[in-house]
N, C-alpha and C positions, 0 to 999 in steps of 0.2 A: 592378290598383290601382297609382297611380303612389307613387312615394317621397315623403316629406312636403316635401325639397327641391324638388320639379318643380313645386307645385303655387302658384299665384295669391298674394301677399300680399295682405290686405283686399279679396277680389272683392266688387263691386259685389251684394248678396242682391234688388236691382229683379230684376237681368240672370239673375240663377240662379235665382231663381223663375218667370222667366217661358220660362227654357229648360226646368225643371221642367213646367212645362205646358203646352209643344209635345209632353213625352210623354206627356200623359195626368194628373197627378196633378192633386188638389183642395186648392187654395191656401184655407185660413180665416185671415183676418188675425186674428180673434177670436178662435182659437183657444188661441192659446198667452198665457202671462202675462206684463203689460207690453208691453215691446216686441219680444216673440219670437211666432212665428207655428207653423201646423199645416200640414206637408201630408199627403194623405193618397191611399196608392196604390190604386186603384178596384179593380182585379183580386183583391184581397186584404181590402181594410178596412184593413190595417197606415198606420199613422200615425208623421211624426218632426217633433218640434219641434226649427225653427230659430231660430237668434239673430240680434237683428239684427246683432252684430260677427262678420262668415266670418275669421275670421285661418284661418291656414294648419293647424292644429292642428284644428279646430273642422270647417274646411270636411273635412280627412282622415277623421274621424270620420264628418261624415253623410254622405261618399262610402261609406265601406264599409257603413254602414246602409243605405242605397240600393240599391250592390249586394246588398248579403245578401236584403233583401227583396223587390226586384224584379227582379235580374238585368244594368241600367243600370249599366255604366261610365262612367270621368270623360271618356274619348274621346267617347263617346256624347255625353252633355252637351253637353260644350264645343263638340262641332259645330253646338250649337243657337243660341250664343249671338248 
């Protein structure tokens, strides 16, 4: 898990959702309220609502959710982008 320093100011949430689903997860834009969304990891059913502002803080958060639930690192990811 990288330092909160290392990580993206304001990344693009099109770009990270859709590296999100080069691994496999199920994007519902319906899902979440407003203008926040669901993805949801197949192998498990586990579910994390994103917002649509990633600041650095936010995006740190659903990195380690992500890890925790699936195993996917932010290396991992970011190779997809």
């Amino acid at each position: 898990m990288p330092c909160l320093s290392k990580l993206p100011d304001n990344i693009n949430r099109r770009k990270f959702l859709r590296a999100l689903m080069r691994y496999g997860f199920k994007v519902d834009m319906s899902g979440g309220g407003g203008s926040h969304c669901k993805i949801t990891w197949p192998g498990n059913g586990e579910s994390i609502t994103i917002q649509c502002d990633l600041r650095k803080d936010v995006l740190y958060y659903l990195l380690k959710e992500i890890n925790k639930k699936t195993g996917i690192n932010w290396e991992e990811i970011k190779s997809k982008f």
